[in-house]
PyMOL commands that place a pseudoatom at each C-alpha (Angstrom):
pseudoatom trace, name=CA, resn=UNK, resi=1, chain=A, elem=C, hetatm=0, pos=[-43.244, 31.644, 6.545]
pseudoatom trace, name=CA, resn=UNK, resi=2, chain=A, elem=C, hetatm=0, pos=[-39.792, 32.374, 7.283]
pseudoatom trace, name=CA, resn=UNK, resi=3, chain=A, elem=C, hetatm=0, pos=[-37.091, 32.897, 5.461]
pseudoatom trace, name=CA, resn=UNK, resi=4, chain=A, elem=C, hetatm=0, pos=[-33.851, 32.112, 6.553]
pseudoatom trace, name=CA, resn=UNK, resi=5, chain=A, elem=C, hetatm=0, pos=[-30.363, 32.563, 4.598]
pseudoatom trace, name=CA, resn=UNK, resi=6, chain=A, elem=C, hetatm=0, pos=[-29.172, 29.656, 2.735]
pseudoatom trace, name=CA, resn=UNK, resi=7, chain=A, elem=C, hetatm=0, pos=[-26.053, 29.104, 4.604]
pseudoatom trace, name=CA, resn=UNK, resi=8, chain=A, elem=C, hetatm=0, pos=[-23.137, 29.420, 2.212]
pseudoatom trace, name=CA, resn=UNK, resi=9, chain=A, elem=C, hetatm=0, pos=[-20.895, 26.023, 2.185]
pseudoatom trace, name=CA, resn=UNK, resi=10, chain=A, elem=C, hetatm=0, pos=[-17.968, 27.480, -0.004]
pseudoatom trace, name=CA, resn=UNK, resi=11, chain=A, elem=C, hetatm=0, pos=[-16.598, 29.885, 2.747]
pseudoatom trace, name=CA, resn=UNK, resi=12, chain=A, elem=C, hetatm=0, pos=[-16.295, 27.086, 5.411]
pseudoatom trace, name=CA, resn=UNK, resi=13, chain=A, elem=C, hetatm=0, pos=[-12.411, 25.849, 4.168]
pseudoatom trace, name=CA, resn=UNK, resi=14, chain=A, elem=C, hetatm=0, pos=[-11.037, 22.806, 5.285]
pseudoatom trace, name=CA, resn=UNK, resi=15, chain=A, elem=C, hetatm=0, pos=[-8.676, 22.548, 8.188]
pseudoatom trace, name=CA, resn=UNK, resi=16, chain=A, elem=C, hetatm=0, pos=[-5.512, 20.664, 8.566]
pseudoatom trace, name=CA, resn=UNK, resi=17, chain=A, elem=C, hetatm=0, pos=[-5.714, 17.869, 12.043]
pseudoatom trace, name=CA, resn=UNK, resi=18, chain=A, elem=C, hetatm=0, pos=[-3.617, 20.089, 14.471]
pseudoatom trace, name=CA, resn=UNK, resi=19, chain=A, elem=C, hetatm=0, pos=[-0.455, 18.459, 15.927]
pseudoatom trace, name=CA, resn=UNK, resi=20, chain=A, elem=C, hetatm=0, pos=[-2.326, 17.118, 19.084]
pseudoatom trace, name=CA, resn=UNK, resi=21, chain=A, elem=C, hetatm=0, pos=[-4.931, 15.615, 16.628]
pseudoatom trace, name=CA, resn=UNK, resi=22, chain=A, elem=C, hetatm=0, pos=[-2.344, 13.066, 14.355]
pseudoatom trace, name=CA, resn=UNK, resi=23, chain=A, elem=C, hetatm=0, pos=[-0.530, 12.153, 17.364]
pseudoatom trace, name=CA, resn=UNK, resi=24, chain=A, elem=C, hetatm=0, pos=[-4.192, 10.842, 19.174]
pseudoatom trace, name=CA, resn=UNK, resi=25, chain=A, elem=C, hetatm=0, pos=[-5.018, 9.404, 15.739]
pseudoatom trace, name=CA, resn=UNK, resi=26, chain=A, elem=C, hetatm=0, pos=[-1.603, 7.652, 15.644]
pseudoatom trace, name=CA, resn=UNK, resi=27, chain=A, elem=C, hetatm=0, pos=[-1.993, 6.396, 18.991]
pseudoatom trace, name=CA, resn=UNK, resi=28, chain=A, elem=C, hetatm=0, pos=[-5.559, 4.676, 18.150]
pseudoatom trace, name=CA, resn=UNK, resi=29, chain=A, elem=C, hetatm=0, pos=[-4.375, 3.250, 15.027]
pseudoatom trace, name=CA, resn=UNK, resi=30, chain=A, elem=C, hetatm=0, pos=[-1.329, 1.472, 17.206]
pseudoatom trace, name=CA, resn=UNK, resi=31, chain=A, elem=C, hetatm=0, pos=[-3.520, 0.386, 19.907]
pseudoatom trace, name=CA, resn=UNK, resi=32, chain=A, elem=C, hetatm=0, pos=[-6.367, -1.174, 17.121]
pseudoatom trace, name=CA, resn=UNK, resi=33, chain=A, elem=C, hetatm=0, pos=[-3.560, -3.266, 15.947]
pseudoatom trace, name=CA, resn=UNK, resi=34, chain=A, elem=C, hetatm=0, pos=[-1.734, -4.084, 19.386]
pseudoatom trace, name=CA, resn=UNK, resi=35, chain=A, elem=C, hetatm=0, pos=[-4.184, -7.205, 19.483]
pseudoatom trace, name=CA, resn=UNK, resi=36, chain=A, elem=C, hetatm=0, pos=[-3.409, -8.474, 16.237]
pseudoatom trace, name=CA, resn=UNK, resi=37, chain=A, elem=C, hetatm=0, pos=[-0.319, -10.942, 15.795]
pseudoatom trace, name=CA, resn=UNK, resi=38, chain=A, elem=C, hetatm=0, pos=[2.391, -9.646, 13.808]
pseudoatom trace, name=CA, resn=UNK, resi=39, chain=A, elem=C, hetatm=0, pos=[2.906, -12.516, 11.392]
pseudoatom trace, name=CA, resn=UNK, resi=40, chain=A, elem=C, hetatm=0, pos=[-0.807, -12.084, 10.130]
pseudoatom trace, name=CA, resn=UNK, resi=41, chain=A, elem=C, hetatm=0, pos=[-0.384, -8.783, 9.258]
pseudoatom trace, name=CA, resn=UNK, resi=42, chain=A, elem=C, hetatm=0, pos=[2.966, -8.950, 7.535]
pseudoatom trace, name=CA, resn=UNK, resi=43, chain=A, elem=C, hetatm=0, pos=[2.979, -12.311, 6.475]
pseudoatom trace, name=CA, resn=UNK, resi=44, chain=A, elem=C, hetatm=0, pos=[2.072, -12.844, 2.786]
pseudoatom trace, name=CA, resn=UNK, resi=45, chain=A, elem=C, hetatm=0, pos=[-0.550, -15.602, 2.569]
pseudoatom trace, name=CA, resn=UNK, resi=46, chain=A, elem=C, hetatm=0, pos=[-0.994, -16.101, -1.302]
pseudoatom trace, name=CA, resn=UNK, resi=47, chain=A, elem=C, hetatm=0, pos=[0.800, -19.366, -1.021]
pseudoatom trace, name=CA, resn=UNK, resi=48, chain=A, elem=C, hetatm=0, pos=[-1.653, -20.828, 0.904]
pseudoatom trace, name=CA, resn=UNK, resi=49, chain=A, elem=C, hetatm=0, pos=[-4.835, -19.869, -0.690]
pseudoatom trace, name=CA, resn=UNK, resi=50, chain=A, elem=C, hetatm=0, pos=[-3.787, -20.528, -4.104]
pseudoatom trace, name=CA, resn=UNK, resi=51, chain=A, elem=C, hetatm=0, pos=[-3.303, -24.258, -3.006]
pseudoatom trace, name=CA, resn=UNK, resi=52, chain=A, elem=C, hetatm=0, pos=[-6.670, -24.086, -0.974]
pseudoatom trace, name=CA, resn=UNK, resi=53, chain=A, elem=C, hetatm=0, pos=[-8.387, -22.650, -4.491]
pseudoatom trace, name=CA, resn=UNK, resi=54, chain=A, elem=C, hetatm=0, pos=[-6.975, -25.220, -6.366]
pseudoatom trace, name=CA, resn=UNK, resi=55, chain=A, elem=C, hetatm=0, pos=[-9.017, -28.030, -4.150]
pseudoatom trace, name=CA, resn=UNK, resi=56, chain=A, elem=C, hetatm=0, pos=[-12.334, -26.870, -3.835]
pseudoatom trace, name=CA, resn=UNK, resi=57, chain=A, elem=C, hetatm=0, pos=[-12.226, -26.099, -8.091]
pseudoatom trace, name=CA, resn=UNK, resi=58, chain=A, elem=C, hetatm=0, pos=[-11.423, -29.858, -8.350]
pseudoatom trace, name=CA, resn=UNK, resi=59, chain=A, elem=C, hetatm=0, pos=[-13.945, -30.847, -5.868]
pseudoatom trace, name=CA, resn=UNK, resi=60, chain=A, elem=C, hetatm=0, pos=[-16.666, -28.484, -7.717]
pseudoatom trace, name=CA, resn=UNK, resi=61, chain=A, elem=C, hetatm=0, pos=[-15.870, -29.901, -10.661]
pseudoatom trace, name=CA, resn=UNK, resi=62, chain=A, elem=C, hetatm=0, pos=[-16.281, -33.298, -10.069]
pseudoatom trace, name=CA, resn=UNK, resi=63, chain=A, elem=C, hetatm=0, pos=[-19.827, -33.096, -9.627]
pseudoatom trace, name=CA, resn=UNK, resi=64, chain=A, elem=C, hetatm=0, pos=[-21.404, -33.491, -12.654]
pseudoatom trace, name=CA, resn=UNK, resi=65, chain=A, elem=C, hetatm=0, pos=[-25.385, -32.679, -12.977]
pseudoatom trace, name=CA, resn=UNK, resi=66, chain=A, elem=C, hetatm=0, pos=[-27.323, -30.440, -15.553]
pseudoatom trace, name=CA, resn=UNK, resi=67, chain=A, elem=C, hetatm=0, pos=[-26.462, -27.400, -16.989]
pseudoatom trace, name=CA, resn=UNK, resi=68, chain=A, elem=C, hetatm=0, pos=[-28.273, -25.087, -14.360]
pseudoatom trace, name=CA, resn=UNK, resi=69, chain=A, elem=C, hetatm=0, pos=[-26.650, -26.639, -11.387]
pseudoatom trace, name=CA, resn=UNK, resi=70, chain=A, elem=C, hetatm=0, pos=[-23.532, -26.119, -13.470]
pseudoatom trace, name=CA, resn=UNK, resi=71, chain=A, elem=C, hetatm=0, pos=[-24.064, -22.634, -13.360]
pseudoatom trace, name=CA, resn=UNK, resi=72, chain=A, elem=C, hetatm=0, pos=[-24.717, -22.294, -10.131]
pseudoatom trace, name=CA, resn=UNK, resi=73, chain=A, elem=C, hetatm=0, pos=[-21.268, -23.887, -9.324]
pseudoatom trace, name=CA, resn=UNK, resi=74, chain=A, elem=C, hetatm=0, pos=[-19.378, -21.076, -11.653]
pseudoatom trace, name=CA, resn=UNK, resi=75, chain=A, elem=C, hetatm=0, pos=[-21.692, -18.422, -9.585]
pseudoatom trace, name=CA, resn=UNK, resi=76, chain=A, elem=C, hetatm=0, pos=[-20.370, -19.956, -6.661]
pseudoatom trace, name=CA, resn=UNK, resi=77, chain=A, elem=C, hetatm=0, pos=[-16.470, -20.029, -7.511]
pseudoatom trace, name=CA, resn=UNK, resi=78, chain=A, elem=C, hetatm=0, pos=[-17.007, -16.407, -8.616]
pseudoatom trace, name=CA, resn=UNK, resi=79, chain=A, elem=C, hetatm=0, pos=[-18.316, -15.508, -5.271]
pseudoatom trace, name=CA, resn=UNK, resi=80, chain=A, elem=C, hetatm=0, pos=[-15.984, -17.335, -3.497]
pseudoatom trace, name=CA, resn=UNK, resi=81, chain=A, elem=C, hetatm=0, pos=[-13.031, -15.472, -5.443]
pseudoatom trace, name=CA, resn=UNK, resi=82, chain=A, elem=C, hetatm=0, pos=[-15.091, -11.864, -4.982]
pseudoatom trace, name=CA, resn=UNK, resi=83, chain=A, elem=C, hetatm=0, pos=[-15.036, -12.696, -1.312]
pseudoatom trace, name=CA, resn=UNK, resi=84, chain=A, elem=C, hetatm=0, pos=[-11.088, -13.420, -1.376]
pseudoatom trace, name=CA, resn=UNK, resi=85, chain=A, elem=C, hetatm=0, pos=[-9.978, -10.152, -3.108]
pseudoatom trace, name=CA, resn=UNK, resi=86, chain=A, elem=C, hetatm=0, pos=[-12.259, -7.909, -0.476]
pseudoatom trace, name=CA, resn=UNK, resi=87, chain=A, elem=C, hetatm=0, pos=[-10.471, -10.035, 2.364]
pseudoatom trace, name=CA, resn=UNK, resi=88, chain=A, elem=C, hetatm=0, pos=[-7.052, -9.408, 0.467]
pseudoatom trace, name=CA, resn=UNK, resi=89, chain=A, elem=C, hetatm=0, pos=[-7.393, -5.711, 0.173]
pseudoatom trace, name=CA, resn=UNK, resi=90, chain=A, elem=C, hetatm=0, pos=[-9.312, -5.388, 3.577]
pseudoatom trace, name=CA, resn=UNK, resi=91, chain=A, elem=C, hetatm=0, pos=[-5.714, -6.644, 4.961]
pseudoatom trace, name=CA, resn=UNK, resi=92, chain=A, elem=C, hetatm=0, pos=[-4.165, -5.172, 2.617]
pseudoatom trace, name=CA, resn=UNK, resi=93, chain=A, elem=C, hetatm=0, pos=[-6.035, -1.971, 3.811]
pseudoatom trace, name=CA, resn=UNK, resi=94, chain=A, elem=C, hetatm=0, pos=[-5.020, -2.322, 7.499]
pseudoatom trace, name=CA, resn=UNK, resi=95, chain=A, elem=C, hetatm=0, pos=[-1.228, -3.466, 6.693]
pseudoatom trace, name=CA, resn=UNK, resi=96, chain=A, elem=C, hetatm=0, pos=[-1.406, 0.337, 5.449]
pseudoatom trace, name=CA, resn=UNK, resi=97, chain=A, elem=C, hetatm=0, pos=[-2.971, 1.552, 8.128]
pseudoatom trace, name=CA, resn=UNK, resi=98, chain=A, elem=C, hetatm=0, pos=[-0.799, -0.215, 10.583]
pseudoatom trace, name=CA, resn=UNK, resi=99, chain=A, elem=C, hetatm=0, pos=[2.248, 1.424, 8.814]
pseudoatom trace, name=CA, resn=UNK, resi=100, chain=A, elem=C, hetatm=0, pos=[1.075, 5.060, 8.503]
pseudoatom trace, name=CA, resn=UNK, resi=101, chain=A, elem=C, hetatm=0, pos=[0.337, 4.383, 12.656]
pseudoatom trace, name=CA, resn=UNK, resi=102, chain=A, elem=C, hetatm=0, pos=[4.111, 3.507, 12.809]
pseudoatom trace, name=CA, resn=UNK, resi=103, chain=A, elem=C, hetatm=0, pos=[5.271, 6.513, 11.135]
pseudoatom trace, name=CA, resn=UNK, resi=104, chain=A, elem=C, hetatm=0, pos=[3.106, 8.959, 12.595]
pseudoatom trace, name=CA, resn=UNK, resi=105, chain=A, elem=C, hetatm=0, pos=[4.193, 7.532, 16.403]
pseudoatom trace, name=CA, resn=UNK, resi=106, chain=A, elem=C, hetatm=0, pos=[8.080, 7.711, 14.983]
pseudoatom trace, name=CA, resn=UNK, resi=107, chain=A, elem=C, hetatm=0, pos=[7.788, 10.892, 13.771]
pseudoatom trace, name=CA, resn=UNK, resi=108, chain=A, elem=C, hetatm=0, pos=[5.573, 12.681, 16.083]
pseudoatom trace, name=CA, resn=UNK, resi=109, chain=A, elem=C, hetatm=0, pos=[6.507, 11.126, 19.291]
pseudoatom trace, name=CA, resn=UNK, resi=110, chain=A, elem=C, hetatm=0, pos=[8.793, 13.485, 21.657]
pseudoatom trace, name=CA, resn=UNK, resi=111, chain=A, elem=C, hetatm=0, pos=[12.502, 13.587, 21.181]
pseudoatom trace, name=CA, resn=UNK, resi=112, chain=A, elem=C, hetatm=0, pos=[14.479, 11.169, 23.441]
pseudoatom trace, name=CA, resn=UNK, resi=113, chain=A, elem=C, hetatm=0, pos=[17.560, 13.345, 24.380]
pseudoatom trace, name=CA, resn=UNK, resi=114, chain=A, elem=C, hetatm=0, pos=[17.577, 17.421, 23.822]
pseudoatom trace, name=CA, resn=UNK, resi=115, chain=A, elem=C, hetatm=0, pos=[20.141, 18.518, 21.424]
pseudoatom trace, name=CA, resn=UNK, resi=116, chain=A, elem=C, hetatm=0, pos=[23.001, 20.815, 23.223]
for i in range(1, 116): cmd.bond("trace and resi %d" % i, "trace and resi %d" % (i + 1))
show_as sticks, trace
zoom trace
């Protein structure tokens, strides 16, 4: 009926976040984080849930029961350890985050004293 032209996607190019743009984003990331406690996001945990994995393997394991529930009980530590790394990098994600906020608010911020 009608016939329109196919717009052409490889002449739109990408642009580059204009000066005004990073600084905004650099003051969102700082305020998403503002809530947060310092010592959780900088504080290395592994410590702690290596001595928390260690438990509930020994208390898994002390169940005893046929081979199916045993299987269930592997399906469950592997979940349980699935569900540990996506928390680790998820923190691991926003440590990152937090950091690129810092930067950006160092580097973009305006000068404190005018050079003579």
């Amino acid at each position: 009926m009608f016939n329109f032209p196919k717009p052409n996607y490889k002449d739109k190019k990408k642009t580059k976040p204009s000066f005004d743009e990073w600084l905004n984003r650099a003051s969102e990331l700082l305020n998403e984080y503002m809530d947060e406690s310092v010592d959780d996001i900088f504080k290395p945990q592994r410590k702690k849930e290596q001595k928390k994995k260690n438990i509930e393997k020994e208390n898994i394991q002390r169940q005893e029961g046929d081979e199916d529930a045993q299987m269930r009980i592997e399906e469950a530590i592997k979940k349980r350890e699935e569900e540990k790394i996506a928390e680790e990098k998820k923190k691991s994600k926003r440590r990152l985050n937090l950091n690129k906020a810092m930067i950006y608010s160092e580097i973009l911020a305006k000068p404190l004293a005018k050079r003579k």
